[in-house]
C-alpha positions in Angstrom: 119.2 123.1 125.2 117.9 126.4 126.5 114.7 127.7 125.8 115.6 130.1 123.2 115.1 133.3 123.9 111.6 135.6 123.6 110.0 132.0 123.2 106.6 131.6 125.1 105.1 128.6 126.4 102.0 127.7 125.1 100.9 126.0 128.4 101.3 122.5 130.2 102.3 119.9 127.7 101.8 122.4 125.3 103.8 123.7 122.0 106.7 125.6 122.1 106.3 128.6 119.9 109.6 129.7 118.3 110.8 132.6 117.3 110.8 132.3 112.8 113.6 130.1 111.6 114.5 128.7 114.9 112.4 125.6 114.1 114.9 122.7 112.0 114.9 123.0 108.5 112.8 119.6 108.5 109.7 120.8 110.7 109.6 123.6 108.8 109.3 122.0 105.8 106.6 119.6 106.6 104.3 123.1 107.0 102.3 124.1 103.9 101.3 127.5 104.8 102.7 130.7 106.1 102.6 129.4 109.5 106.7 128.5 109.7 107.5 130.9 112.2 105.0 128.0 114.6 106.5 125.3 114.3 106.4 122.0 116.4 110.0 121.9 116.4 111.1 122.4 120.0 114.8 123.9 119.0 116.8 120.8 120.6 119.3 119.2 118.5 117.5 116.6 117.5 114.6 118.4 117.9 112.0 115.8 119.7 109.9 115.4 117.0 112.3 114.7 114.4 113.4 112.1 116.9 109.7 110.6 116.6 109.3 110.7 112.9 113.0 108.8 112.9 111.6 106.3 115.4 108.5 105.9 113.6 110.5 105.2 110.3 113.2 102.3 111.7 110.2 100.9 113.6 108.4 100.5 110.2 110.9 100.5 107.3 110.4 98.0 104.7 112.7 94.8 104.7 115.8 96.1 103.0 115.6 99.4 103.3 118.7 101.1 105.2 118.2 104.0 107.3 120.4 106.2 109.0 121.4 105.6 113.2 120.3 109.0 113.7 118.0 111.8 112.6 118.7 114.6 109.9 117.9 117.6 112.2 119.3 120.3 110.5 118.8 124.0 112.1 120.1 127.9 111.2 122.8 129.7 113.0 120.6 131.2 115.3 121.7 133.8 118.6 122.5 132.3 121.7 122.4 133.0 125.3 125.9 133.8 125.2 125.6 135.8 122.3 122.8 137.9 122.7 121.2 139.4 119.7 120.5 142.7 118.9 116.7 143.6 119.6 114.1 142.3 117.4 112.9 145.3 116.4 115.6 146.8 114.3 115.8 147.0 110.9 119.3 144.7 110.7 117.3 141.7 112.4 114.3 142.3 110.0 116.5 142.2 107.2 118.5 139.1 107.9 114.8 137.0 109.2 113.8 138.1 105.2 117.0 137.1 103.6 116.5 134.0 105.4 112.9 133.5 104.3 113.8 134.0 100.4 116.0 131.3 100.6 114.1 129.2 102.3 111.2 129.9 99.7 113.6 128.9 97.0 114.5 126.1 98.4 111.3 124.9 98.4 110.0 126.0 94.8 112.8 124.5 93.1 112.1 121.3 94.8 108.3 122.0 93.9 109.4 122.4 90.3 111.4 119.6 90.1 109.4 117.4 91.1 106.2 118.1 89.4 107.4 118.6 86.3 111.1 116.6 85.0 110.2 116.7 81.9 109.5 120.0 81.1 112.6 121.3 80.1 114.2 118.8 76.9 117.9 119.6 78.2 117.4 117.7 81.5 117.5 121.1 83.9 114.2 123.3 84.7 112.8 125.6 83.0 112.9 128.4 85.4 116.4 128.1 86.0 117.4 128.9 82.8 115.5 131.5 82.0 117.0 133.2 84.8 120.2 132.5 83.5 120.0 133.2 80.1 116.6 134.4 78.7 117.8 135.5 75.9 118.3 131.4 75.4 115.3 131.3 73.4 116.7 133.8 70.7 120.0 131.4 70.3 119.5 127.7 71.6 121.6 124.9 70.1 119.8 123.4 66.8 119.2 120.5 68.3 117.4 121.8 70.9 114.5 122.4 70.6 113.0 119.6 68.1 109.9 118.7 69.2 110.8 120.8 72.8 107.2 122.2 72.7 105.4 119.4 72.0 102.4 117.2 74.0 105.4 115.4 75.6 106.3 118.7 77.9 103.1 119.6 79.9 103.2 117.7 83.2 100.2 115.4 83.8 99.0 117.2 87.1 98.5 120.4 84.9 96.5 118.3 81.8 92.9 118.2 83.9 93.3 122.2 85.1 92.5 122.8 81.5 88.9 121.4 81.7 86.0 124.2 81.1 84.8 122.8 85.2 88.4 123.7 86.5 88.7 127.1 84.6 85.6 127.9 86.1 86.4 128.0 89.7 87.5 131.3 90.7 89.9 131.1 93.4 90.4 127.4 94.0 93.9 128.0 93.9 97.4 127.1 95.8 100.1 129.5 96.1 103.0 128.1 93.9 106.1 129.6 96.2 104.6 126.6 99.2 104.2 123.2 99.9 105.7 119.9 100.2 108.1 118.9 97.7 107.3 115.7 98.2 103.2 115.8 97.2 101.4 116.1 94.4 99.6 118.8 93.2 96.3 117.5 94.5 97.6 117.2 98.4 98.3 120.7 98.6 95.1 122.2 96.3 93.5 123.1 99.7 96.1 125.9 99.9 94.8 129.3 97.8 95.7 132.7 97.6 92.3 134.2 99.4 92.9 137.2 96.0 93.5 135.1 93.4 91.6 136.8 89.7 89.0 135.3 88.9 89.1 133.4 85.6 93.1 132.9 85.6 94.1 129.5 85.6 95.8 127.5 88.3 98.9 129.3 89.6 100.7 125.9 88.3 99.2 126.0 85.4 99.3 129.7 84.9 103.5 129.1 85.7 104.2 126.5 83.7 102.6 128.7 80.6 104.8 131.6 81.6 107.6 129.2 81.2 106.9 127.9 78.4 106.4 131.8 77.1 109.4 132.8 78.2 111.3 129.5 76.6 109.7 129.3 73.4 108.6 132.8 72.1 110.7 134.2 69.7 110.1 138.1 71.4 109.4 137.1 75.1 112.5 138.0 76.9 112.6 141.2 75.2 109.1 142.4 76.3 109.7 141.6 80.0 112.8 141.3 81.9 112.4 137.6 82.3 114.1 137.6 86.0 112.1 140.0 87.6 108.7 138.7 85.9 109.5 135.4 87.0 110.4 136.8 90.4 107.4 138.7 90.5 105.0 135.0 90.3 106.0 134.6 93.9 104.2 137.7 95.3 101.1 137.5 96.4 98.5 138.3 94.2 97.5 141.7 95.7 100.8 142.8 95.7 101.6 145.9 93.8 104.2 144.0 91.9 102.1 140.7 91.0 101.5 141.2 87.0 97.8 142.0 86.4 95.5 139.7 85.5 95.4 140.6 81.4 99.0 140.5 81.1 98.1 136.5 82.6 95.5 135.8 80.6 97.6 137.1 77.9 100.6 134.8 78.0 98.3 132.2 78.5 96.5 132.5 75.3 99.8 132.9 73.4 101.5 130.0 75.4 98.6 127.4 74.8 100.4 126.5 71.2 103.7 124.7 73.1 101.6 122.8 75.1 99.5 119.5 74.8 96.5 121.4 75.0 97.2 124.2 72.4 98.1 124.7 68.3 95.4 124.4 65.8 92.4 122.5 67.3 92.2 121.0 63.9 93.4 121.3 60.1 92.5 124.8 58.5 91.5 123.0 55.6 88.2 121.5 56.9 86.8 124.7 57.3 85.3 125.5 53.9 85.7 129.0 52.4 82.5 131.0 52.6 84.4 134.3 52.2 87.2 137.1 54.0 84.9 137.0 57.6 83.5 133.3 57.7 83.8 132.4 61.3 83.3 128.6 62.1 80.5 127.8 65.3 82.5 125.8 67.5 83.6 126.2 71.0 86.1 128.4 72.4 89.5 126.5 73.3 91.3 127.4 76.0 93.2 129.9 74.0 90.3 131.8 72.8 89.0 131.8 76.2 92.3 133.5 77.9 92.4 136.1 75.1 88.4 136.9 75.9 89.8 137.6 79.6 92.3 139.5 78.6 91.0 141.5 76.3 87.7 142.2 78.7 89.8 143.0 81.8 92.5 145.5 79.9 89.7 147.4 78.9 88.9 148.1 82.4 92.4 148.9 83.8 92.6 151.3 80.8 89.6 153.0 81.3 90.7 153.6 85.0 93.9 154.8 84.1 96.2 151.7 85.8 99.0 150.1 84.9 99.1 151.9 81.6 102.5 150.3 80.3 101.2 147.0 81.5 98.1 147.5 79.3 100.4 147.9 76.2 102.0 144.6 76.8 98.9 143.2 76.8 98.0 144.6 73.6 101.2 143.4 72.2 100.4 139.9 73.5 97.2 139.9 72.3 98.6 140.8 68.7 100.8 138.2 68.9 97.7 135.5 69.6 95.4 137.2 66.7 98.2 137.1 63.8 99.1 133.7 64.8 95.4 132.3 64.5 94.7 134.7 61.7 91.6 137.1 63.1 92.9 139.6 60.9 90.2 142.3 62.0 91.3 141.5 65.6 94.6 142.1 65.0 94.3 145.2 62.7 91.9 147.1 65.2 94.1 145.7 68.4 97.8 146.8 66.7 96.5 149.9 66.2 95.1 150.2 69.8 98.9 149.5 70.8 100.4 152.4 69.2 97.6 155.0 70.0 97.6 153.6 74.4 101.6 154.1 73.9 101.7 157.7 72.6 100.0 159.5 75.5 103.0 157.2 77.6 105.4 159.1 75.4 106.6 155.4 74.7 107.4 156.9 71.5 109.3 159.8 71.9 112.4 160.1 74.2 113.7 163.4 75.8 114.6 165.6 74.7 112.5 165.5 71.6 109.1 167.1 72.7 106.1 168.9 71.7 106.2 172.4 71.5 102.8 172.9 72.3 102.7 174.8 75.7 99.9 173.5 77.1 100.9 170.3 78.2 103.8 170.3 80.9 104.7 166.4 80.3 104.6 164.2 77.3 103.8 161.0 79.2 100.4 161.1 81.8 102.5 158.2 83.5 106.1 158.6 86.0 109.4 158.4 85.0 110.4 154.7 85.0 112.3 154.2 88.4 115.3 151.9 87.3 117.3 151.3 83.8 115.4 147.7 83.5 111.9 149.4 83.1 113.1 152.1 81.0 114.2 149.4 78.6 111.3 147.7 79.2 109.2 150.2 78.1 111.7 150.9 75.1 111.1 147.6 74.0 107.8 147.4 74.2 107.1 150.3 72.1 109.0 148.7 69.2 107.3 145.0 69.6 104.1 147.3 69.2 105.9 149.2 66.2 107.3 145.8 64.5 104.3 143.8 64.6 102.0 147.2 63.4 104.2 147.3 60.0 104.2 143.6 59.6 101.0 142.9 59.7 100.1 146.3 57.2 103.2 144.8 54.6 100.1 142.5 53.5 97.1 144.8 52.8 96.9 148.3 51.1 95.4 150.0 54.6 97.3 152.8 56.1 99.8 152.5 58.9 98.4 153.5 62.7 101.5 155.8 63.3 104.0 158.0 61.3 107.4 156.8 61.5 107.8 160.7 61.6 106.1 160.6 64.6 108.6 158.6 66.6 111.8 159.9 68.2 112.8 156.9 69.8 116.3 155.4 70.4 116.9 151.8 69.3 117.4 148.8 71.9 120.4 147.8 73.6 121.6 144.6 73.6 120.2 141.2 75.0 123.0 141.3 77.4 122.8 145.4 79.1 119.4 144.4 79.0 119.3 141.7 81.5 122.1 143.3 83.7 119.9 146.5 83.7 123.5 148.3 82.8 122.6 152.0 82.0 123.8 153.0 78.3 124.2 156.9 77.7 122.3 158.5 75.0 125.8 159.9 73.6 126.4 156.6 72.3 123.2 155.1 71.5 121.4 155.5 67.7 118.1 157.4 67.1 115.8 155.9 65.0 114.7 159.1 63.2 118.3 159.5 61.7 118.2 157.7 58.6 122.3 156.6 58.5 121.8 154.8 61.9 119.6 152.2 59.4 123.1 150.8 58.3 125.5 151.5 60.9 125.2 149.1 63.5 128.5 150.1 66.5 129.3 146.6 67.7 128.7 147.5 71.5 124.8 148.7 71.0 123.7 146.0 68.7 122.6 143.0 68.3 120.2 140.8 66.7 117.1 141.9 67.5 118.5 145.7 66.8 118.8 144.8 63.0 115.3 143.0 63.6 113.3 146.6 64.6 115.9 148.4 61.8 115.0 145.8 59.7 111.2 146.6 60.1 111.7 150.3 59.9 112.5 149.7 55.9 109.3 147.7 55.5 107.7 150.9 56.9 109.6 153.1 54.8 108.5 151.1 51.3 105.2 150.7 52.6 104.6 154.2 53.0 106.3 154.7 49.6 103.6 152.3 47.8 100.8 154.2 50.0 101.5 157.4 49.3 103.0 158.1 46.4 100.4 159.2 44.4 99.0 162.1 47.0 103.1 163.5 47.0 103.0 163.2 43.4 100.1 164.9 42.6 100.9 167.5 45.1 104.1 168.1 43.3 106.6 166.9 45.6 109.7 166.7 43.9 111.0 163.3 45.3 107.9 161.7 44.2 108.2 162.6 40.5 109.8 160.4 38.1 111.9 161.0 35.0 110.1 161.3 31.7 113.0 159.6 30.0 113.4 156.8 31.8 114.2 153.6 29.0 112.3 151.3 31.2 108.8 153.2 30.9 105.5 151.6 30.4 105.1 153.0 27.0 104.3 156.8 27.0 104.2 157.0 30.9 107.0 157.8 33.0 108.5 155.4 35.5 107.8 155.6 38.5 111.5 153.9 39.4 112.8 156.8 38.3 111.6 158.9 41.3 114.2 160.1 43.5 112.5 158.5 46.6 112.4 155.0 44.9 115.8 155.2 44.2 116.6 156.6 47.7 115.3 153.3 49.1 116.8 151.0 46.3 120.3 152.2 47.6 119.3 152.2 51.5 118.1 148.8 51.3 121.5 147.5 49.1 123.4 149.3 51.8 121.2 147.4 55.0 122.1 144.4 52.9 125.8 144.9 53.5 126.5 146.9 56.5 125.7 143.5 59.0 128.6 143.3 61.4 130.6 140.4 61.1 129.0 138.3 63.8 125.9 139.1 62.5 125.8 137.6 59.0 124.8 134.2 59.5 121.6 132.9 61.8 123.1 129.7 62.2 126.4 130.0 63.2 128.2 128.5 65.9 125.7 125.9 65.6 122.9 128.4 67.0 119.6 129.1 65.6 118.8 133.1 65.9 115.1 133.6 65.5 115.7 137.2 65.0 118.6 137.6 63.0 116.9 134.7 60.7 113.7 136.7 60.3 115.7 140.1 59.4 117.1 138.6 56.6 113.6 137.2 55.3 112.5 141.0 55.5 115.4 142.6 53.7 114.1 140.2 51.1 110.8 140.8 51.2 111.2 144.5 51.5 112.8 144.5 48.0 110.0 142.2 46.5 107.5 145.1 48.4 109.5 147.7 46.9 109.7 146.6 43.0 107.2 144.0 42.5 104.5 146.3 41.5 106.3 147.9 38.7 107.9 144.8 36.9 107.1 144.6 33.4 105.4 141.6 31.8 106.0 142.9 28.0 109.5 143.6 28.5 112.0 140.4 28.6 115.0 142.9 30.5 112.7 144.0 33.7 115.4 144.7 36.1 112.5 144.5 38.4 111.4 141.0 37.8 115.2 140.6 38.0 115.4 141.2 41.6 112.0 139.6 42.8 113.0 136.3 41.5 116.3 136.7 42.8 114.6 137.7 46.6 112.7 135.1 46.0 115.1 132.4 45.5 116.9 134.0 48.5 113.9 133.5 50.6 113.9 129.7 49.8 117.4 129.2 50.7 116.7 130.6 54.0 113.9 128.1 54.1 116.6 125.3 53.0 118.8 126.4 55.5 116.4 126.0 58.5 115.0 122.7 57.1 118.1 121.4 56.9 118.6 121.4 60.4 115.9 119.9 63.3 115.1 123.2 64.5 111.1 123.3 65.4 110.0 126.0 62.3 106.7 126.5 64.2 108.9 128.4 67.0 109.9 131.4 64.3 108.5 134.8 64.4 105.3 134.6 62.9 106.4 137.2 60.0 108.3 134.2 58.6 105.2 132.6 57.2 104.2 135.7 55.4 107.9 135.7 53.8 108.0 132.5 52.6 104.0 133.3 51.5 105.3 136.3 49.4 108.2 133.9 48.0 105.7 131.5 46.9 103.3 134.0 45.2 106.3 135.2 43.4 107.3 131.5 42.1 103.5 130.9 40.6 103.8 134.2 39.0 107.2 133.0 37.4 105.5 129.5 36.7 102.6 131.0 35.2 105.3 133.1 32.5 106.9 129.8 31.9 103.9 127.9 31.2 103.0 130.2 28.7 106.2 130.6 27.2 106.5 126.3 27.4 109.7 126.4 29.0 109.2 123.0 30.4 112.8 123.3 31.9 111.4 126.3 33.8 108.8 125.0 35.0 110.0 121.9 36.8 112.2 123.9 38.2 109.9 126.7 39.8 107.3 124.1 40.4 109.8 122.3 42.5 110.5 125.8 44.4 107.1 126.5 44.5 106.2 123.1 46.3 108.7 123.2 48.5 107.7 126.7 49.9 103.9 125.1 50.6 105.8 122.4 52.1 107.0 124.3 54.9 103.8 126.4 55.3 102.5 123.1 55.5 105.3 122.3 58.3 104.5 125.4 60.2 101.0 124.9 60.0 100.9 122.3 62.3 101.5 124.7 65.2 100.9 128.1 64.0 96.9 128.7 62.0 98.4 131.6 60.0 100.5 129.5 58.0 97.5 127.0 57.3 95.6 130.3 56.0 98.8 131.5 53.6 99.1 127.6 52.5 95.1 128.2 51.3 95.9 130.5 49.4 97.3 128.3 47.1 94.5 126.4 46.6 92.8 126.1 42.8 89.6 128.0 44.6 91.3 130.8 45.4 93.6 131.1 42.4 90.5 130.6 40.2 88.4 134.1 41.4 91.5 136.2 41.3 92.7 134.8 37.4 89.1 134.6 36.1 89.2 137.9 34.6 92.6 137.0 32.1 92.3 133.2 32.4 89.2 131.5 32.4 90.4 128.0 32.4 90.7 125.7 35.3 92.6 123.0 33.8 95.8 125.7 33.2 95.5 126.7 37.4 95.4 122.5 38.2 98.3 122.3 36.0 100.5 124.9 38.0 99.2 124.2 41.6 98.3 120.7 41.4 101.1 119.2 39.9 101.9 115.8 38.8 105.8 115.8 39.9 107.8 114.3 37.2 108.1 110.7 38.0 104.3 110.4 38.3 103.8 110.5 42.0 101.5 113.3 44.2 102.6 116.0 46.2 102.3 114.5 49.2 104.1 111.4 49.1 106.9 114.0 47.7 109.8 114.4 50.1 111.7 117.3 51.0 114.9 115.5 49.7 113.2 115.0 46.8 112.2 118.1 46.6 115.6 119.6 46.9 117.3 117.2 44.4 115.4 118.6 42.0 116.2 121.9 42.4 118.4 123.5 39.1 119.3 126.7 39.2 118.5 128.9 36.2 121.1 129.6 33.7 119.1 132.8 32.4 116.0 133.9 33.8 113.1 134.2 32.2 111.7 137.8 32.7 108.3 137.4 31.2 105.7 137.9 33.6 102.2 136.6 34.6 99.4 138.5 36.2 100.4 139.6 39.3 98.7 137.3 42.2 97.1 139.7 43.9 96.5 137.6 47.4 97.1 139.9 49.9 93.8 141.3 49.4 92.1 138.5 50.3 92.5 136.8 53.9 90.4 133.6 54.3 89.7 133.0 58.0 91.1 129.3 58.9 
């Protein structure tokens, strides 16, 4: 064969160096760095040394083994000498030479990845491939799934010793995770590293694998980066403008530690004992811990200079994500806040053409327009994540909210689907958050699951503001915050406070959420399919009514039609639990809000129990004890991955109950008797099944309205 052309000799008995890609696809993949285009391949068909290397094999093969007559000496369609090329220069040639070098790149990463790790994804294909083809998988994957998908069996054994404090140490040690041999193992090609790798971010295998396991496993992942381009993105080098910044990293991997080997609770909540709200136990930071350290430390920095600004948020969001689950409530109270406030200067939460009137400032956000449909969305949805996880994490204390819903002009999300495809939707047909019908009308081609999810969180804000300030707009006179002296149900002389206009304003919008879902939208198991979100918007609508009425049911009066409806949420709440226990579905993979929901459900059951005790409705209280067990029973469940259920289950505990009942009941034997029962056969709690537990399950005939003192938990939030 000709010497192709522009080739140069490298001497006598020298190397022939090629032109990229005219080198067979087998020298070039014996090369581990970015030195293809040099190949030893000498562009004859067999190429001479694929010739040697198939000589070298038959002359050594094991008895046995059959090998082919001839080489595999694959090569390109490449220009000949009769058909010239264009110039090498031009921008058609520099196209096609790219083209060729991104699938030649992915050809070689997906045999990286399949060889390294097989196991990693439980459904036999990788884990990379299908997040790019459906990230919204992890939203609604098969129930059978996902059992035990995220559990020690999934983290490849190359990546279990880069998670040693020596490893995390080295600063650039690092391989580049688009290159290298399929063939090796991680070790042969460590001598490889990206020359800017960030210092203190894991291994780029290690730091992928986490990503995948993000983007797999989180409930909210997909929707806070387009999973495609993020993924895409890894391959870039590290000083590319596109490489994600080292917090967002650091981030993920804090958050992603719980579905692997090396993360989830580095031991049972319950031997820490209780030495008050801010007890912190001395031990060593995990791996988690660490990551979040990083991250926090290095988004500080890129704030402060003004970089990446939206990239910041999502870093924020992540990090809120890492404090709820392992319960550093002070963490997560200042950090959610700091999410909202870095988003409104990025008019995050505002969309044209709702602006400020103030004339001073030209443009709402310091930041550019976003440059395609995909980061617009992107942005979108990462305003709400900050917004959802902001009002979920206030529903538990009495503290005030870190931005006015009336504050935010913001249109909802599109669906999973126009998400991913980066299809643009007009504003004509899309729904604005701040007009209060759009709450429960949901137009089937703009919504979907995780729509009803951020509408769904919009009416815990609305009854948590209610509860906050309704007694500044009452004493200030504001109509819609004063009751009706008449009202039958009144506490005596006083007015109720039910019969406000506002309260009843929310009492009908959230009857009307209840029953405006669309038709493919009123089950979170259907088809066989577990939806995370759709599951954890009907837990809200629940709790949002328990919110709403809970602190104005009656203990004196045997008709509350509040204590009505609490039990009744209540009981709801626990058949969602039923429903998700019922199948294998891994509970420590739901939104972390569903602890808190089955936590309020719970609370709601003792306060029943207590009524019934003191009533002696033994009838009753078998069957609320029952109730009540089995809700600890899954906080329990979901404790072995996620701390924050391990603090809810604690407050539970006789210590606990004991300080907040001393003032009314001063008798420890009565709490034992309620939350350490003796089941009616004799037996424990724990050698209880769920089965069990469920068989002896009655419903009421007639509820008992007569109330104990409320259980005023939320108040008090024990670090793990």
């Amino acid at each position: 064969m000709p010497k192709a052309p522009g080739s140069v000799g490298s001497g006598t008995g020298g190397a022939t160096v090629l032109k990229r890609n005219q080198a067979c696809h087998q020298c070039r993949r014996r090369k581990l760095s970015s030195l293809l285009r040099y190949s030893v391949s000498d562009a004859k068909r067999p190429c001479s040394t694929c010739v040697r290397s198939h000589k070298h094999a038959r002359d050594h093969a094991q008895p046995g083994v059959d090998l082919p007559d001839e080489p595999e000496c694959t090569f390109d369609e490449v220009a000949t000498a009769e058909t010239p090329s264009a110039p090498s220069d031009t921008p058609k040639n520099k196209l096609e030479r790219l083209e060729a070098r991104v699938k030649e790149l992915e050809a070689l990463l997906n045999q990286k990845e399949h060889v390294t790790s097989p196991d990693a994804n439980p459904s036999g294909s990788s884990v990379a491939s299908s997040t790019q083809n459906s990230p919204s998988s992890a939203q609604a994957l098969p129930l059978n799934s996902r059992s035990g998908s995220a559990s020690t069996s999934g983290f490849p054994n190359d990546l279990r010793s880069l998670l040693s404090p020596s490893t995390l140490e080295m600063n650039a040690q690092t391989i580049d995770p688009c290159l290298g041999n399929g063939n090796s193992s991680l070790t042969e090609v460590a001598n490889v590293s990206w020359s800017h790798w960030p210092i203190n971010l894991p291994h780029p295998e290690l730091v992928r694998h986490l990503v995948e396991k993000f983007f797999w496993f989180h409930p909210h992942a997909s929707r806070l980066f387009h999973s495609g381009n993020f993924m895409a993105s890894l391959s870039y080098p590290p000083n590319h403008p596109d490489f994600p910044i080292a917090p967002v990293l650091h981030a993920i991997c804090a958050v992603s530690a719980v579905y692997t080997a090396a993360g989830g609770p580095r031991t049972n909540a319950a031997d820490f004992p209780y030495e008050g709200q801010f007890a912190q136990p001395d031990l060593p930071d995990t791996f988690a811990e660490q990551q979040a350290i990083h991250a926090k430390e290095k988004v500080e920095k890129y704030l402060n200079k003004g970089r990446h600004l939206v990239q910041c948020v999502q870093t924020y969001v992540l990090l809120n994500w890492y404090y709820w689950c392992n319960s550093k409530w002070v963490e997560l109270f200042v950090c959610s806040g700091q999410s909202l406030r870095v988003a409104i200067p990025l008019a995050l939460n505002i969309c044209p053409p709702f602006r400020s009137l103030h004339k001073s400032s030209p443009a709402m956000s310091i930041i550019p327009s976003p440059r395609t449909p995909i980061e617009d969305e992107t942005r979108r949805n990462t305003f709400w994540l900050a917004y959802a996880i902001d009002r979920q994490q206030g529903a538990g204390s009495g503290w005030a909210l870190s931005l006015d819903d009336d504050d935010i002009a913001q249109l909802f999300p599109v669906t999973m689907e126009q998400f991913e495809s980066g299809m643009p939707v007009s504003y004509n047909v899309r729904q604005w958050c701040h007009v209060r019908e759009a709450i429960f009308f949901h137009p089937p081609d703009i919504t979907d699951s995780f729509t009803l999810y951020i509408k769904s969180t919009m009416l815990l804000s609305f009854i948590k503001s209610f509860n906050h300030r309704y007694k500044i707009k009452s004493n200030l006179g504001d109509t819609r915050f004063l009751p009706v002296r008449d009202f039958v149900q009144g506490y005596g002389d006083q007015s109720d406070i039910r019969s406000s206009p506002a309260f009843s304003e929310l009492d009908r919008l959230l009857l009307s959420f209840r029953s405006s879902f669309p038709s493919n939208l009123k089950d979170p198991f259907a088809n066989g399919m577990m939806d995370s979100h759709l599951y954890t918007t009907f837990l809200t609508v629940h709790v949002s009514i328990i919110l709403l009425h809970e602190p104005h049911s009656n203990v004196d009066k045997p008709t509350c039609p509040s204590a009505d409806k609490i039990l009744e949420s209540a009981r709801a709440i626990l058949n969602l639990i039923y429903a998700v226990w019922s199948t294998n579905y891994d509970i420590g993979l739901l939104d972390y809000f569903c602890s808190f929901c089955w936590y309020v459900a719970g609370r709601i059951f003792g306060r029943f129990l207590r009524a019934a005790r003191d009533a002696a409705c033994v009838q009753q209280m078998e069957t609320l004890q029952a109730e009540l067990d089995f809700v600890r029973m899954a906080l329990s469940k979901m404790g072995e991955r996620v701390p924050l259920s391990c603090t809810l289950l604690r407050c539970f505990s006789p210590p606990v109950l004991n300080v907040l009942f001393s003032d009314r009941y001063h008798r420890m034997l009565d709490l034992e008797i309620c939350l350490h029962p003796i089941p009616m056969d004799g037996r424990s709690l724990s050698t209880i099944t769920s089965e069990q537990l469920l068989a002896s399950i009655t419903p009421m005939d007639t509820p008992q309205h007569d109330m104990a003192y409320f259980l005023k938990l939320n108040n008090l939030d024990p670090q793990p």
